[in-house]
TIRO-2110 file (N, C-alpha, C; in Angstrom, 1 decimal):
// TIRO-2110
4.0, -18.3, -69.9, N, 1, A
4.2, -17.0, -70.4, CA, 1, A
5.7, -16.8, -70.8, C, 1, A
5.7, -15.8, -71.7, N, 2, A
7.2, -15.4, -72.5, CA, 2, A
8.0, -14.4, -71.4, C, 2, A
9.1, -14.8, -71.0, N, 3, A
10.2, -14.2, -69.9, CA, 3, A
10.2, -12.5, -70.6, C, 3, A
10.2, -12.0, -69.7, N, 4, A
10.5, -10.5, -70.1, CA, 4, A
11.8, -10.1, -69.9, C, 4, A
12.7, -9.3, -70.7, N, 5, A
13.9, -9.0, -70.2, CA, 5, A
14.1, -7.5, -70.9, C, 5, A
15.6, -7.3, -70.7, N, 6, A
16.0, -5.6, -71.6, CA, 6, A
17.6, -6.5, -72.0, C, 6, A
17.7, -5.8, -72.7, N, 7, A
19.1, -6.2, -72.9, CA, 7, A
20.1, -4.3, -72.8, C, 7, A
21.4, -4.3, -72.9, N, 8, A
22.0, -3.4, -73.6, CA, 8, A
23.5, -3.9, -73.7, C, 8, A
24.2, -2.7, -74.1, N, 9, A
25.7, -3.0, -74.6, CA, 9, A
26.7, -2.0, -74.1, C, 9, A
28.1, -2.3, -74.0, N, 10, A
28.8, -0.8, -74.4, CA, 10, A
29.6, -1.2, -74.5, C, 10, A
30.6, -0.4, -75.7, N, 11, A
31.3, -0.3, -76.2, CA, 11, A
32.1, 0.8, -76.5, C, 11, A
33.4, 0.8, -76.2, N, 12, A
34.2, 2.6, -76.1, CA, 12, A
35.4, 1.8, -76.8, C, 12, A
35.9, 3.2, -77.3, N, 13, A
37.1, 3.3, -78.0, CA, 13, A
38.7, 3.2, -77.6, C, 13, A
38.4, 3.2, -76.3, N, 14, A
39.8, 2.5, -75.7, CA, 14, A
41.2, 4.0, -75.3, C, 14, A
42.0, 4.1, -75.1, N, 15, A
42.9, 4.9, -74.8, CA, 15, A
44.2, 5.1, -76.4, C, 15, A
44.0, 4.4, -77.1, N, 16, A
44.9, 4.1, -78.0, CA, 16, A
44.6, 4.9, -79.2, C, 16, A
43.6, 4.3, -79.5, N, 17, A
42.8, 4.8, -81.2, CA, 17, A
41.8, 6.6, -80.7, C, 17, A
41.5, 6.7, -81.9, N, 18, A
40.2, 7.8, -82.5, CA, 18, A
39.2, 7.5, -82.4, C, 18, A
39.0, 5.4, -83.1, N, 19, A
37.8, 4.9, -83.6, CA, 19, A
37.8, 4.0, -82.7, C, 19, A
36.4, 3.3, -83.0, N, 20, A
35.8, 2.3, -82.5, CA, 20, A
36.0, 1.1, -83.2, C, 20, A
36.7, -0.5, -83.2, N, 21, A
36.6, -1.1, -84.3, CA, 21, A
35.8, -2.4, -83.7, C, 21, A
34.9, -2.3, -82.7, N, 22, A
33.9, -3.2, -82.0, CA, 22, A
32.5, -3.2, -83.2, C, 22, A
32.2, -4.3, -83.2, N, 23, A
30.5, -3.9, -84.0, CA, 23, A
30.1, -5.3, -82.9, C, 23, A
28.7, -4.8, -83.0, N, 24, A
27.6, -5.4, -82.3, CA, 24, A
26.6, -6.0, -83.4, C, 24, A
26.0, -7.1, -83.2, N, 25, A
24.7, -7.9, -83.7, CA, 25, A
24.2, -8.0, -82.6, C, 25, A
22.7, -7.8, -82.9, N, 26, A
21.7, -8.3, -82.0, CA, 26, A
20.3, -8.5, -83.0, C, 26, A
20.0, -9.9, -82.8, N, 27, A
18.5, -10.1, -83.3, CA, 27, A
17.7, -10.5, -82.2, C, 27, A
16.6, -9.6, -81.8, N, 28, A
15.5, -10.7, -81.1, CA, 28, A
14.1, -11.0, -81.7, C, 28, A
14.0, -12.3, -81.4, N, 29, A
13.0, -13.3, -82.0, CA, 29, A
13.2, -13.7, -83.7, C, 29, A
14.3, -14.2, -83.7, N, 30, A
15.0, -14.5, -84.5, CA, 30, A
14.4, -16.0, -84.7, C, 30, A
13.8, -16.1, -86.3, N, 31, A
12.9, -16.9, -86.7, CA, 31, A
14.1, -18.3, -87.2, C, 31, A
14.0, -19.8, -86.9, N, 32, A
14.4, -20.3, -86.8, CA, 32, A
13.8, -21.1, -88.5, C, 32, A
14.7, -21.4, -89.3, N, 33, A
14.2, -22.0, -90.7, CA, 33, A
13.3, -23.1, -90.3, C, 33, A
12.2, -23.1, -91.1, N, 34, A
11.5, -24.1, -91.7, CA, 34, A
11.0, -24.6, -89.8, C, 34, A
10.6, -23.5, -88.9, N, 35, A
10.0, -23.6, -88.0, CA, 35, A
9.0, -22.8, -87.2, C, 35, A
8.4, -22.8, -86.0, N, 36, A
7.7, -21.6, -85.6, CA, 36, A
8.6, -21.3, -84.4, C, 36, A
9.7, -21.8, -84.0, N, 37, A
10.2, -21.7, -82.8, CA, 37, A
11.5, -20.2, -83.3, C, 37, A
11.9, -19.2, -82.2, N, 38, A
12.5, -18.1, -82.1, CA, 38, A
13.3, -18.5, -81.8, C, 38, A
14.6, -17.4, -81.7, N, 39, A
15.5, -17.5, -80.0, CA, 39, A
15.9, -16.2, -80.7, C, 39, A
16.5, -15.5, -79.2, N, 40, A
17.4, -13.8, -79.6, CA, 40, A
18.7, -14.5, -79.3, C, 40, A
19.5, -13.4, -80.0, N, 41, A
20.8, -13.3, -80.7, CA, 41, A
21.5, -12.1, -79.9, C, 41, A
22.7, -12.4, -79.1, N, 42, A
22.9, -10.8, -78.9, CA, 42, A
24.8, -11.3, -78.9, C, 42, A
25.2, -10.3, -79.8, N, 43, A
27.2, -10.5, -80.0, CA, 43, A
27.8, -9.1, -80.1, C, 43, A
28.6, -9.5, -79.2, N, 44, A
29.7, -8.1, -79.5, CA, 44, A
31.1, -8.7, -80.5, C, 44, A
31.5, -7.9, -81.3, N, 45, A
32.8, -8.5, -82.3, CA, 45, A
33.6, -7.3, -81.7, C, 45, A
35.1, -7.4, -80.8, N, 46, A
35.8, -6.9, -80.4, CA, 46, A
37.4, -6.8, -81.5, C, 46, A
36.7, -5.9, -82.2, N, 47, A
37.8, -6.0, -83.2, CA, 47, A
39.4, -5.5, -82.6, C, 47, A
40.2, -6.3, -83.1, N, 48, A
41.8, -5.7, -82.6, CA, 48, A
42.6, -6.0, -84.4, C, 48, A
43.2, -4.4, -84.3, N, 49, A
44.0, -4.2, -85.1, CA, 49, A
43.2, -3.7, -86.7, C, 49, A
42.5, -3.5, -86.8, N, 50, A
41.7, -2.7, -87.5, CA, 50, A
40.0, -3.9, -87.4, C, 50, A
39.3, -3.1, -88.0, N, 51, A
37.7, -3.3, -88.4, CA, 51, A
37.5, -4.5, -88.7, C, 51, A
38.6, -5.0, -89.7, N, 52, A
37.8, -5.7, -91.2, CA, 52, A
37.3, -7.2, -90.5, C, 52, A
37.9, -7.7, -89.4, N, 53, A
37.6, -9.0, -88.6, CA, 53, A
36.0, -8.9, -88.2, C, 53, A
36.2, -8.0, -87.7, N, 54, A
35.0, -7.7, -86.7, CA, 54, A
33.9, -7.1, -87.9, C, 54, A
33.6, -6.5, -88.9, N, 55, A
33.1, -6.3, -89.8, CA, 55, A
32.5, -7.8, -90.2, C, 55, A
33.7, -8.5, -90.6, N, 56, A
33.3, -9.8, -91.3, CA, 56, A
32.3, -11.0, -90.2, C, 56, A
32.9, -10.7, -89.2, N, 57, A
32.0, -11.4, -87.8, CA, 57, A
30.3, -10.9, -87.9, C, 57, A
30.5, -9.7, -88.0, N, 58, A
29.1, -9.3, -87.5, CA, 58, A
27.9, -9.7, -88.9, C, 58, A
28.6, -9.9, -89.8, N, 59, A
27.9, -10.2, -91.3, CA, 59, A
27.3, -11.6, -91.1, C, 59, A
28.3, -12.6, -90.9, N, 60, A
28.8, -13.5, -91.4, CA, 60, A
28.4, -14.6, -89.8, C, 60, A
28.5, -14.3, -88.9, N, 61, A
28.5, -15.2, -88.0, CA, 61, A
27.2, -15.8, -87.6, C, 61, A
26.3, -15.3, -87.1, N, 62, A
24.2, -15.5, -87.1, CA, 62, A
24.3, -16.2, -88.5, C, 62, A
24.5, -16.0, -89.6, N, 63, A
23.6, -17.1, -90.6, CA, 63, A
24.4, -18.0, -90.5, C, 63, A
25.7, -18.2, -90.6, N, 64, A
26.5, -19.7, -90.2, CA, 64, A
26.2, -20.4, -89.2, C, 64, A
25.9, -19.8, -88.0, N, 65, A
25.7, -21.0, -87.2, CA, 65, A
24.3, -21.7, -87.6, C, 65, A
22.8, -20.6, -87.8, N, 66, A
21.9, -20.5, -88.0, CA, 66, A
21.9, -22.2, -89.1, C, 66, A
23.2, -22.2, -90.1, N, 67, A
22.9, -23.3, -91.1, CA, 67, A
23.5, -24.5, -91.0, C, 67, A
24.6, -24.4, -89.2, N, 68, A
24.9, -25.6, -89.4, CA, 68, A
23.8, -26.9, -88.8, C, 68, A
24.1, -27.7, -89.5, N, 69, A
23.7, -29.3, -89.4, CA, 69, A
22.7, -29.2, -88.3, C, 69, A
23.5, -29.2, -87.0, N, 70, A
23.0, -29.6, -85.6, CA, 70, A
22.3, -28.4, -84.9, C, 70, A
21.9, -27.2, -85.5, N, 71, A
21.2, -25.9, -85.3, CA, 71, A
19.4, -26.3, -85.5, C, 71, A
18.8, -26.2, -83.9, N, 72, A
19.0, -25.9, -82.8, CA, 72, A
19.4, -27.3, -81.8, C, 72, A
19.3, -27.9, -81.9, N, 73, A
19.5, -29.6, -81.6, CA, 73, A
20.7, -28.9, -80.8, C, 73, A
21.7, -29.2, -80.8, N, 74, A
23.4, -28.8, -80.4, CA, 74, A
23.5, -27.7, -80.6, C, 74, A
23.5, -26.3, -79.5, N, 75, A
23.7, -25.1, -80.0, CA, 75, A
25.2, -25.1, -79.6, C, 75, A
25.8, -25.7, -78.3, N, 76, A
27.1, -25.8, -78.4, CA, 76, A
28.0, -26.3, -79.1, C, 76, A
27.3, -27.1, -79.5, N, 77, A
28.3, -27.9, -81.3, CA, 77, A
28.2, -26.8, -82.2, C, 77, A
27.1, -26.1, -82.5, N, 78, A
27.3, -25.1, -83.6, CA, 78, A
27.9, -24.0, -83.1, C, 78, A
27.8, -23.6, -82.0, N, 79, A
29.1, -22.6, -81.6, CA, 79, A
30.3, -23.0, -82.3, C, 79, A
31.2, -24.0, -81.7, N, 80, A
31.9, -24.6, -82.2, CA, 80, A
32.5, -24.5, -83.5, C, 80, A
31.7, -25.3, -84.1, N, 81, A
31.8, -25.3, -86.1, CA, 81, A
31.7, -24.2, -86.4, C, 81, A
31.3, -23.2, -86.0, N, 82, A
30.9, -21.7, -86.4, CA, 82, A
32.1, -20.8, -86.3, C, 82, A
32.7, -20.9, -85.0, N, 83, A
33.5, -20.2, -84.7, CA, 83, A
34.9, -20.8, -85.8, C, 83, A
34.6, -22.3, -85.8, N, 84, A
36.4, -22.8, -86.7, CA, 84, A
35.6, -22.2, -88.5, C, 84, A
34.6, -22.4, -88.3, N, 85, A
33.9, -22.1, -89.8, CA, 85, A
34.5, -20.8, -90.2, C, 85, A
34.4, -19.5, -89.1, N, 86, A
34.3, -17.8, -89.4, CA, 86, A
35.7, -17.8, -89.8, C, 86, A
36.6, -19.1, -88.9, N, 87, A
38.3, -18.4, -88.7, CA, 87, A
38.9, -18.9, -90.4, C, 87, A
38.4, -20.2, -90.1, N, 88, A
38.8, -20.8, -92.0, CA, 88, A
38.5, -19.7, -93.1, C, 88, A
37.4, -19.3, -93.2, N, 89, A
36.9, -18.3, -93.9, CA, 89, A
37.5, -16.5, -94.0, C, 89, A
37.3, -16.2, -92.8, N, 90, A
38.4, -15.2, -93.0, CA, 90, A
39.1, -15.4, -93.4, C, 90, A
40.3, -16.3, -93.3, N, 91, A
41.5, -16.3, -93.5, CA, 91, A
41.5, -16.4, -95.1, C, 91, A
40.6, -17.3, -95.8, N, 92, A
40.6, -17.7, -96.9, CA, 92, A
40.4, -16.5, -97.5, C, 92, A
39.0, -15.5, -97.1, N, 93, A
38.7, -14.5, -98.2, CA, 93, A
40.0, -13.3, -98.3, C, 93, A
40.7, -13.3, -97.2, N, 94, A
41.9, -12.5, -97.1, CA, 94, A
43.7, -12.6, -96.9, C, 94, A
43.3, -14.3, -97.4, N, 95, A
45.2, -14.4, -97.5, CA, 95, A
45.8, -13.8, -99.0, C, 95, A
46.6, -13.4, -98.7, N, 96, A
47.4, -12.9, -100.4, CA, 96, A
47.4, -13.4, -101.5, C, 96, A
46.8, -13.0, -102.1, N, 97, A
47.0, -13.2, -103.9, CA, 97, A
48.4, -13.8, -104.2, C, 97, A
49.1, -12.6, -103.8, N, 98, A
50.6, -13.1, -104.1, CA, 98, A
51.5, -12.8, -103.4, C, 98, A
53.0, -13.1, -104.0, N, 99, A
54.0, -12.8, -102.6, CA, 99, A
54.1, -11.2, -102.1, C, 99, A
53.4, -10.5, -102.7, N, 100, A
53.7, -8.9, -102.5, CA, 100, A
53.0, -8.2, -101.8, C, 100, A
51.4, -8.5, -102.1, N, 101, A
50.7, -8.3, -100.8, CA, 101, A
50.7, -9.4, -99.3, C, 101, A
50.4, -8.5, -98.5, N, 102, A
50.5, -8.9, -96.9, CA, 102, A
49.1, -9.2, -96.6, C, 102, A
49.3, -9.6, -95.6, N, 103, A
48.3, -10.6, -94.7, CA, 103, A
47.1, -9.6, -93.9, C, 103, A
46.2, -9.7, -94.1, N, 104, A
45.4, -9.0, -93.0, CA, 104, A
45.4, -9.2, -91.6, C, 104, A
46.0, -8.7, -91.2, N, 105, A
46.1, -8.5, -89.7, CA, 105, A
45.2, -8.1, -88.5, C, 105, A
44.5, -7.7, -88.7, N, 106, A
43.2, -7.7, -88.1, CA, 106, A
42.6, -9.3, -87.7, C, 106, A
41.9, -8.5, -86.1, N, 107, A
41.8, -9.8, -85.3, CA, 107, A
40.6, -9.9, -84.8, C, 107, A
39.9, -10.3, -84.3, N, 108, A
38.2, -9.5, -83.4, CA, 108, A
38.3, -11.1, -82.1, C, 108, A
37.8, -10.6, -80.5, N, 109, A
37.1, -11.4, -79.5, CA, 109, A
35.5, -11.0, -80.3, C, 109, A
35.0, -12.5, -79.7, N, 110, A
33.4, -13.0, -80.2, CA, 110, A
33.0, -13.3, -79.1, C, 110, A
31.8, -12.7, -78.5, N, 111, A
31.3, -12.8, -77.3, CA, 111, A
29.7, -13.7, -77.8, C, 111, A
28.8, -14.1, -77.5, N, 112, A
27.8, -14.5, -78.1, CA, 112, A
26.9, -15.2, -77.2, C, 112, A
25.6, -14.1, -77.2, N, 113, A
24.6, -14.7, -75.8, CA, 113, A
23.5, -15.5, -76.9, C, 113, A
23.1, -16.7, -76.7, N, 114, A
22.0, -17.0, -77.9, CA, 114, A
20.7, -17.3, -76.3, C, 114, A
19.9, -17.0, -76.8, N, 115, A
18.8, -17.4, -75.7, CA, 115, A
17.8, -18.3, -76.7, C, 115, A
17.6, -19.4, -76.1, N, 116, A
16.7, -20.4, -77.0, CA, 116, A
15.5, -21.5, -75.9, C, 116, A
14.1, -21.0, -76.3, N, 117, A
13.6, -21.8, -75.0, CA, 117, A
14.1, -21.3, -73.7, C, 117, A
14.1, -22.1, -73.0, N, 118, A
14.6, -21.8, -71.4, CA, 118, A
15.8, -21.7, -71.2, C, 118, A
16.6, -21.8, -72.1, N, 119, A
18.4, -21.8, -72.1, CA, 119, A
19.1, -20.3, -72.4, C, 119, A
20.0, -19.8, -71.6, N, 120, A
21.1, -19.1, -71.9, CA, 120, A
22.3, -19.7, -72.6, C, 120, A
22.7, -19.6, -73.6, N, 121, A
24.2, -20.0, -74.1, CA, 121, A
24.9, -18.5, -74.4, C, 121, A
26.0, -18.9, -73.9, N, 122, A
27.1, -18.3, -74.1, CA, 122, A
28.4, -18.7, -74.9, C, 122, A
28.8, -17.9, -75.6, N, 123, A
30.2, -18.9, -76.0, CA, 123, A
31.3, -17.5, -76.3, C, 123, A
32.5, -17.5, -75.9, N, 124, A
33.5, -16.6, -75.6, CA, 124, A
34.8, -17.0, -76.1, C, 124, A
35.1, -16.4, -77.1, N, 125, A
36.5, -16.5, -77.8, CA, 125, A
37.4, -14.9, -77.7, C, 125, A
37.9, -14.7, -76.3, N, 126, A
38.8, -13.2, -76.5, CA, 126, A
38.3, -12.4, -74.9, C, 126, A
38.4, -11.6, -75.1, N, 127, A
38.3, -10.5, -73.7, CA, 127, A
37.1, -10.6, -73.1, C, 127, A
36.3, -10.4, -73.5, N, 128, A
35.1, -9.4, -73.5, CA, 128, A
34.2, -10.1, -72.2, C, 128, A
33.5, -9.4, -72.1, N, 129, A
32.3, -9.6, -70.7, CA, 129, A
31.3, -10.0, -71.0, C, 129, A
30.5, -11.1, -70.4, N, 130, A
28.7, -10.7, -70.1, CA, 130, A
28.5, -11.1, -69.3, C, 130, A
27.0, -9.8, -68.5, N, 131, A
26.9, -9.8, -67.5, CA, 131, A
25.6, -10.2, -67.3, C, 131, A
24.8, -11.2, -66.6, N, 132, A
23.5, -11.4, -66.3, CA, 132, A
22.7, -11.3, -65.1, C, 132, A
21.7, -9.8, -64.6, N, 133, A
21.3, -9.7, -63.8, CA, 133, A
19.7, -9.6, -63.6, C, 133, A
19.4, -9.7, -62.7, N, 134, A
17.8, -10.2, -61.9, CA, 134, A
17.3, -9.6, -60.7, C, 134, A
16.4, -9.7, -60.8, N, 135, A
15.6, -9.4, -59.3, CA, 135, A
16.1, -7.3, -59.1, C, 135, A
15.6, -7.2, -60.5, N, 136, A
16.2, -5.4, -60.3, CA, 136, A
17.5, -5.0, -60.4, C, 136, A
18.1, -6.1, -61.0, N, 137, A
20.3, -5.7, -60.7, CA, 137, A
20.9, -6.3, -59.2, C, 137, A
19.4, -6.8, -58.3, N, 138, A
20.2, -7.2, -57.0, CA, 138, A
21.0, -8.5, -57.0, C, 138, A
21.0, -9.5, -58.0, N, 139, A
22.1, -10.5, -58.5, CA, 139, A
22.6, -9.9, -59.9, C, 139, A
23.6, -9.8, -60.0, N, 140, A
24.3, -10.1, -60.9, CA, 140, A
25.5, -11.0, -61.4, C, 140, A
25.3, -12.0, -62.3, N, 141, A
26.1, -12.6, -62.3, CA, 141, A
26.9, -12.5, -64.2, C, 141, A
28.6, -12.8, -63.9, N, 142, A
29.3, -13.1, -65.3, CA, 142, A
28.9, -14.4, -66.0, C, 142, A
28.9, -14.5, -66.9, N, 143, A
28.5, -16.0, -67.7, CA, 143, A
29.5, -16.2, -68.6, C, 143, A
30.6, -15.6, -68.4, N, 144, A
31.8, -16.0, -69.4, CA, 144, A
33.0, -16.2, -68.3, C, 144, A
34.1, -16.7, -69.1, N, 145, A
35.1, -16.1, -68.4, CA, 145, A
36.3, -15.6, -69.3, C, 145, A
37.2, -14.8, -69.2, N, 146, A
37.6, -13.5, -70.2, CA, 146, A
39.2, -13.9, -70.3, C, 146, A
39.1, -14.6, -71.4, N, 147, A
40.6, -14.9, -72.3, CA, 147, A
41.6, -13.8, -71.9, C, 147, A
41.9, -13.6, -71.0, N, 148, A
43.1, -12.9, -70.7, CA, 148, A
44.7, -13.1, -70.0, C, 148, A
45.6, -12.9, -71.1, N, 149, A
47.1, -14.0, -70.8, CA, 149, A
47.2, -13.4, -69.4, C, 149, A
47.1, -12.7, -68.5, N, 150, A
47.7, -12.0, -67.3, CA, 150, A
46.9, -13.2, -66.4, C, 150, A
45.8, -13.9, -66.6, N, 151, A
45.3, -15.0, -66.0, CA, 151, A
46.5, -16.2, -66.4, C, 151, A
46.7, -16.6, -65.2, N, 152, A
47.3, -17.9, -65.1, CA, 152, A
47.1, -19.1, -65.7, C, 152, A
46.0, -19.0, -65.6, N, 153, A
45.5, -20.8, -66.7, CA, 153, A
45.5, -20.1, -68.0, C, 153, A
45.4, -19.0, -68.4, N, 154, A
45.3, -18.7, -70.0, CA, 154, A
46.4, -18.6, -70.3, C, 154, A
47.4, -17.9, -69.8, N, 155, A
48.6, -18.0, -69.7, CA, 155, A
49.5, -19.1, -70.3, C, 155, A
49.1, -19.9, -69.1, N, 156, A
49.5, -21.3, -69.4, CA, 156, A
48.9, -22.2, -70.9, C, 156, A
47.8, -22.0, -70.9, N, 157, A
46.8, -22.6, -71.9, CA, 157, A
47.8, -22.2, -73.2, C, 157, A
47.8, -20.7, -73.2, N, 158, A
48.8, -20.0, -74.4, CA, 158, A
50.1, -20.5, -74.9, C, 158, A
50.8, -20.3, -73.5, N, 159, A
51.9, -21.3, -73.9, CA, 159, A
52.4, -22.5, -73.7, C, 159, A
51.3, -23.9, -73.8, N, 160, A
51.4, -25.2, -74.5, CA, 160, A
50.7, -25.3, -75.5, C, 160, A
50.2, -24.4, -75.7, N, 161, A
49.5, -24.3, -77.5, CA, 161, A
50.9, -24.2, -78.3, C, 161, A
51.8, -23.5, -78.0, N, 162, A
53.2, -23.3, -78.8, CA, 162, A
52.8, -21.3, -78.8, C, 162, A
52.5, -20.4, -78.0, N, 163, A
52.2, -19.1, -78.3, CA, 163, A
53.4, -18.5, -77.6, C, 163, A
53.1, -17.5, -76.7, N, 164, A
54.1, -16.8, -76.3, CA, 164, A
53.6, -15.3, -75.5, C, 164, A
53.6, -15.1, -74.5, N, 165, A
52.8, -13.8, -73.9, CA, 165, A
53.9, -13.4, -73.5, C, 165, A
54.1, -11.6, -73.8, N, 166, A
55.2, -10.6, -73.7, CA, 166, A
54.2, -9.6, -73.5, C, 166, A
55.0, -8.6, -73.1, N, 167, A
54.3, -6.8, -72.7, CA, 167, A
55.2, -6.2, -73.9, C, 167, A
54.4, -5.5, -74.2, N, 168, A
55.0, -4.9, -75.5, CA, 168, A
55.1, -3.4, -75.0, C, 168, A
55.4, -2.2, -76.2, N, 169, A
56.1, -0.6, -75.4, CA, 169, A
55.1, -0.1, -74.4, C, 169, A
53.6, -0.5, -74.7, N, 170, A
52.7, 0.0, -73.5, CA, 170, A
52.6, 0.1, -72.7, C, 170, A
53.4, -1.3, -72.1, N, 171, A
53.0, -2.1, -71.3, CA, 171, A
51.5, -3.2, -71.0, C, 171, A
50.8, -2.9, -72.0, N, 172, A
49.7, -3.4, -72.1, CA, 172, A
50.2, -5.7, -72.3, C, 172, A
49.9, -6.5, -72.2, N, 173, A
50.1, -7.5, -72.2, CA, 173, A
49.3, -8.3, -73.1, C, 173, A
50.3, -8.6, -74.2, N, 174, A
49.9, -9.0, -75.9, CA, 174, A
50.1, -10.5, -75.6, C, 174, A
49.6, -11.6, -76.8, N, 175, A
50.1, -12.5, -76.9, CA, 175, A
50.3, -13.5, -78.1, C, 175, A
50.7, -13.7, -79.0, N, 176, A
50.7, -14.7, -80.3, CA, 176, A
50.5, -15.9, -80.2, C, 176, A
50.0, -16.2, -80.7, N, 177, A
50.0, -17.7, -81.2, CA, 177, A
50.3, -18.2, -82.4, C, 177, A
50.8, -19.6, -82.7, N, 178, A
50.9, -20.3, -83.7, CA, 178, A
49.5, -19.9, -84.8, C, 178, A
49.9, -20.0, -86.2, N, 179, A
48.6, -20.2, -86.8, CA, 179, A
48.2, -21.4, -86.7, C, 179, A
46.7, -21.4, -86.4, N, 180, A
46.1, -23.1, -86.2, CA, 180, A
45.9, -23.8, -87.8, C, 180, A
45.2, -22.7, -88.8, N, 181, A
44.5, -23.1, -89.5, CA, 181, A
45.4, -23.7, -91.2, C, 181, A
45.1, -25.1, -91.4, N, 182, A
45.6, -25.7, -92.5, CA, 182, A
44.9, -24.8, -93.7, C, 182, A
45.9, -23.9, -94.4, N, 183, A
45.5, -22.8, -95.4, CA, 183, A
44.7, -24.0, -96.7, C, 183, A
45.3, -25.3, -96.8, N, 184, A
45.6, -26.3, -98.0, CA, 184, A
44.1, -26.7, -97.9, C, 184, A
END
């Protein structure tokens, strides 16, 4: 028999802004090409620094993984290729024309639950939470763990990448990184 579940979300606008720049995807029973087999889809796109990241995630991210190669075979390989696929891509559809215009600065965390057959996958690039509970809410458990520089190993992780974690006028705790991606 097919597992029964509910899913939901939330998402708030934070202490800073007016707006919300989070968008959500969710598909369930999400038809797999040129098969009879399903799986549900559930992502939050945690946009930082305006929308347009997190806009382009929520478009763009389900049919990329959906096409690479090793989909469903390797769902953690196409995590993977998907996530370096989205970053190449943005960057591409929005680096400068020319020396006059600026760089889009907008950023988004990708959270991403894929349920396929008897599998949970998760895959987590940035802040964000998921939470998976049972037996009426009387277990609950996290299935990620949450990219945050105030954590010591991220911290660290951050800066031997070549990045750099500072607190900025907030006090809120920011952090840069090198750009990874070869523009050429």
């Amino acid at each position: 028999s097919k597992p029964i579940f509910s899913y939901a979300y939330n998402s708030y606008e934070g202490k800073v802004r007016s707006y919300n720049e989070d968008r959500i995807c969710i598909s369930v029973n999400h038809k797999i090409e040129n098969s009879e087999c399903t799986f549900h889809f559930f992502s939050i796109y945690d946009g930082h620094g305006g929308s347009k990241c997190a806009d382009f995630l929520k478009t763009n991210f389900l049919p990329y993984l959906t096409k690479n190669k090793y989909f469903p075979k390797k769902i953690s390989t196409d995590f993977r290729l998907t996530y370096i696929q989205m970053e190449r891509l943005f960057y591409q559809q929005n680096k400068p024309l020319n020396l006059i215009d600026e760089y889009e600065h907008s950023g988004s965390c990708a959270l991403i639950i894929l349920l396929y057959k008897s599998i949970c996958y998760c895959a987590n690039v940035g802040d964000s939470r998921a939470l998976y509970s049972e037996s009426n809410s009387k277990i609950v458990k996290q299935l990620n763990i949450e990219h945050k520089p105030e954590n010591r190993k991220e911290k660290e992780r951050i800066e031997q990448a070549g990045g750099k974690v500072y607190k900025n006028t907030t006090s809120a705790l920011a952090f840069k990184m090198p750009w990874r991606i070869d523009p050429g």
